[in-house]
C-alpha positions in Angstrom: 114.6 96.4 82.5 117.6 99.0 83.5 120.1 97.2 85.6 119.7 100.1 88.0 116.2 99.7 88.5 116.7 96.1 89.1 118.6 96.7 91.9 116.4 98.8 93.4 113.8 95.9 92.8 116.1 93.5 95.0 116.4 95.9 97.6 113.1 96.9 98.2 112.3 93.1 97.8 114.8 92.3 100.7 113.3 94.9 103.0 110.0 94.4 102.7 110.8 90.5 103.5 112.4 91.9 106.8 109.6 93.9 107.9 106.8 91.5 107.1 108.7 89.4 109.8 107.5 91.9 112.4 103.8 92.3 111.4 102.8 89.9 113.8 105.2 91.0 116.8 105.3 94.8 116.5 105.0 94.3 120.4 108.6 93.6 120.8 109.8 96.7 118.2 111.8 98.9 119.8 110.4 102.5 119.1 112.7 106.0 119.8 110.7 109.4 119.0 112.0 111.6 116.5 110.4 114.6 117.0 106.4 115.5 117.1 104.6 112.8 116.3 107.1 111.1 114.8 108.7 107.8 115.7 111.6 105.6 114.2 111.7 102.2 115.0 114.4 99.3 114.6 112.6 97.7 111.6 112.9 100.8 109.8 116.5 101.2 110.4 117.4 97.5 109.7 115.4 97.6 106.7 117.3 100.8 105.7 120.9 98.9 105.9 119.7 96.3 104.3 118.5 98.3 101.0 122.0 100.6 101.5 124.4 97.2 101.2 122.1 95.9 98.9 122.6 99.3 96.3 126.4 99.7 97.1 127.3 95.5 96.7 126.6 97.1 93.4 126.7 100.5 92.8 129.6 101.1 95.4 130.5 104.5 94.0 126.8 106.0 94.3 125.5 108.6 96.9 122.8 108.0 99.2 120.1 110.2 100.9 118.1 108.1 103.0 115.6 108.9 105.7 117.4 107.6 109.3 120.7 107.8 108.3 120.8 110.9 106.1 123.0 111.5 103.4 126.3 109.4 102.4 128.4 111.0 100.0 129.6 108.4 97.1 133.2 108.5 95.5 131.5 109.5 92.2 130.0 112.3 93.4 126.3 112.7 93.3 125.9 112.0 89.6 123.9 109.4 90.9 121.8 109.5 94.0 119.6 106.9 95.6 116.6 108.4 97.9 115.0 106.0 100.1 112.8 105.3 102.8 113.2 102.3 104.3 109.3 101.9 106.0 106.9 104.8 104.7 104.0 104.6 107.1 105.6 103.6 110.3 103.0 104.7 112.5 100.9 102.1 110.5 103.0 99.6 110.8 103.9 100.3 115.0 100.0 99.9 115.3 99.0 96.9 113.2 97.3 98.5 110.5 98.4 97.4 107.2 98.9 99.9 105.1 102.9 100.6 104.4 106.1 100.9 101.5 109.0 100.8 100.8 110.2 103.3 98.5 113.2 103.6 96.6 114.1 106.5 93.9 117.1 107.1 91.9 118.4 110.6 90.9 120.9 110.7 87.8 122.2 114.5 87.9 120.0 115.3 89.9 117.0 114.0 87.8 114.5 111.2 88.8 115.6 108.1 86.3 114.4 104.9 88.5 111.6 104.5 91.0 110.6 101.3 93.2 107.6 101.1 95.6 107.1 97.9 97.0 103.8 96.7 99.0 104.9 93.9 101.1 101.6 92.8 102.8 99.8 93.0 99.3 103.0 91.9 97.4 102.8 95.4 95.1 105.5 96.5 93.1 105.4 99.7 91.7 108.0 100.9 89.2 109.0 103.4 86.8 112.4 104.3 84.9 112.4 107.4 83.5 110.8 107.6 79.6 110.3 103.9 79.9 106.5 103.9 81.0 104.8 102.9 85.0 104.0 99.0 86.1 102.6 97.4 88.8 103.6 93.8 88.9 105.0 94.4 85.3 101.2 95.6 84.0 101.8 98.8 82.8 99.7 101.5 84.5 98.2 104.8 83.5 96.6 107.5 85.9 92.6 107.6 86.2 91.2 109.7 83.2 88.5 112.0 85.4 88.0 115.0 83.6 87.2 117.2 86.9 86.9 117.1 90.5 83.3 116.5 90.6 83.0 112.7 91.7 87.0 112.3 92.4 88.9 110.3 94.9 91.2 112.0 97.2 94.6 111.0 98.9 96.0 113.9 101.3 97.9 113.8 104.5 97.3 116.0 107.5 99.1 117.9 109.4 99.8 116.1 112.2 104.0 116.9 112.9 103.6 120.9 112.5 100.2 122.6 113.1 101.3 125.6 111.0 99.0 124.6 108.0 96.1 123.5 109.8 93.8 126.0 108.6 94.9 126.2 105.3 94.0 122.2 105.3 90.9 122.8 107.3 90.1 126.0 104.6 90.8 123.5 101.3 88.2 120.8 103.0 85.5 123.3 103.3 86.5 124.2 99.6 86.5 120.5 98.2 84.2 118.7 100.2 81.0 119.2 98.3 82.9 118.6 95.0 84.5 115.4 95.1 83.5 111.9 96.4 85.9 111.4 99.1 88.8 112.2 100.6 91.0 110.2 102.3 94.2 109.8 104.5 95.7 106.6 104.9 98.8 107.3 106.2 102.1 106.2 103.3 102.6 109.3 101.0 104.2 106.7 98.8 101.6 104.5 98.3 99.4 107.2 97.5 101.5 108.5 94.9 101.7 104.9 93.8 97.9 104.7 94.3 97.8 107.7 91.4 99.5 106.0 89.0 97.7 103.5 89.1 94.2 104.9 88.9 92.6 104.2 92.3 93.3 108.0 93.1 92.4 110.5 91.0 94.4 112.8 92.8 97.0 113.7 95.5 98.0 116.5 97.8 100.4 116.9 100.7 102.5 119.7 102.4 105.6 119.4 104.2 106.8 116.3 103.0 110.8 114.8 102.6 112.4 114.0 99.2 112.5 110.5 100.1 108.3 110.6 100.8 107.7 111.3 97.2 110.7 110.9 94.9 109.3 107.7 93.6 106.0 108.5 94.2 106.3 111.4 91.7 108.1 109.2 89.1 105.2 107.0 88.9 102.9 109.8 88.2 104.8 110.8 86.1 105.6 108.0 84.0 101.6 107.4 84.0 100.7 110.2 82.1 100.1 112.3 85.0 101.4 115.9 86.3 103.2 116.8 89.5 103.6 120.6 90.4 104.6 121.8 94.0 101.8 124.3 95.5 102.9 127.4 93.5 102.3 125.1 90.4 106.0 124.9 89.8 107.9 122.1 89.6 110.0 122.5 93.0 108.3 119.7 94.6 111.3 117.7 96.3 112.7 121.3 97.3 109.6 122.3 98.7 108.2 119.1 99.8 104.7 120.5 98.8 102.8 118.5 95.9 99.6 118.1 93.7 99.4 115.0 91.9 97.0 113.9 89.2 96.0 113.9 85.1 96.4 117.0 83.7 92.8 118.1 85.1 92.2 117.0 88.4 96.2 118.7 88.9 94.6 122.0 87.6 91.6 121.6 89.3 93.4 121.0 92.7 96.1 123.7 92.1 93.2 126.4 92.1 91.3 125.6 95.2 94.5 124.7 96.7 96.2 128.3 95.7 92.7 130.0 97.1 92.7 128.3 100.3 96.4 129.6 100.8 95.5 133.2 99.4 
């Protein structure tokens, strides 16, 4: 296992281990709003020290981007850059339901190289280095092999921080609805992404989302035989924050109802 990627396994380890000491008294979390529907809490800024002094104990030269605290710059530069996000699914985890990551990437000039998503409730670790093949718990994993939409599982996310694709979302429902056979929205882009890899989603879409939402995420898919392409079908994803996930057919077949609902 890369030594990089091993730290990134300790540090998602160590956070997950601080939030799971919450689960039970989320009642006493402090919560500050971040904007729209969107809500930080103390857990996910402790958690986010605690993987940011676990990476520079031993990478102290590396750069960081990092949901809550935003970017620290490294004293090598940003040859190599760690994206993270302490607690993906907060507003899961502020109201009980169990269903949250955390996720961890690495960026070596500016190419993903290491990824970490870590389950703590279900004790799921997801992780990928870059030409080195996708695990979960060390069992290597490969995305689902459906050939088409027809009879397909679903992750998306909805547009509940900025209205402004709503009916594009409402437009690609109508579209995929009586194709597939189900869609659904559990709330931790990262897990879904995860969730991809792994074969219990055929497929995955999402507008408007951060670098450190999907950086692993994408990794994964990656690394499990399968194809990420923003919306456009390019492969500006972590610029655009727009993304289509999936084997090489269910990616195409999304990409073409998800380009007609936006035409």
């Amino acid at each position: 296992m890369h030594p990089m990627l091993n730290i990134g396994i300790r540090a998602a380890h160590a956070a997950g281990d601080h939030i799971v000491k919450y689960v039970d008294r989320i009642q006493d979390v402090s919560v500050s709003p971040k904007g729209r529907n969107d809500f930080v809490t103390e857990v996910d800024r402790q958690a986010e020290a605690i993987i940011i002094d676990t990476i520079h104990r031993a990478y102290p030269g590396h750069s960081i981007l990092a949901e809550e605290s935003g970017a620290h710059a490294g004293r090598d530069g940003d040859e190599f850059q760690w994206v993270i996000d302490p607690l993906d699914g907060t507003s899961n985890f502020m109201h009980g339901f169990p269903h949250f990551a955390v996720s961890i990437a690495l960026k070596h000039k500016n190419i993903l190289a290491q990824a970490v998503i870590y389950d703590p409730l279900k004790q799921e670790l997801f992780t990928a280095s870059k030409g080195g093949g996708a695990y979960m718990n060390r069992r290597r994993i490969r995305v689902a092999r459906k050939k088409a939409l027809a009879g397909a599982l679903l992750a998306t996310g909805f547009p509940y921080r900025e209205l402004d694709k709503l009916e594009i979302y409402l437009d690609t429902f109508r579209r995929l609805l009586p194709l597939v056979a189900g869609l659904r929205r559990a709330g931790s882009a990262a897990l879904d992404l995860a969730y991809v890899a792994c074969g219990r989603f055929d497929g995955f879409w999402e507008y408007g989302l951060k670098q450190w939402d999907i950086a692993a995420g994408a990794l994964l898919v990656l690394e499990a035989g399968g194809l990420i392409s923003d919306i456009d079908g390019h492969a500006a994803y972590l610029e655009s924050g727009n993304i289509i996930a999936g084997n090489a057919k269910i990616e195409a077949g999304l990409s073409r109802i998800l380009k007609g609902a936006a035409d």
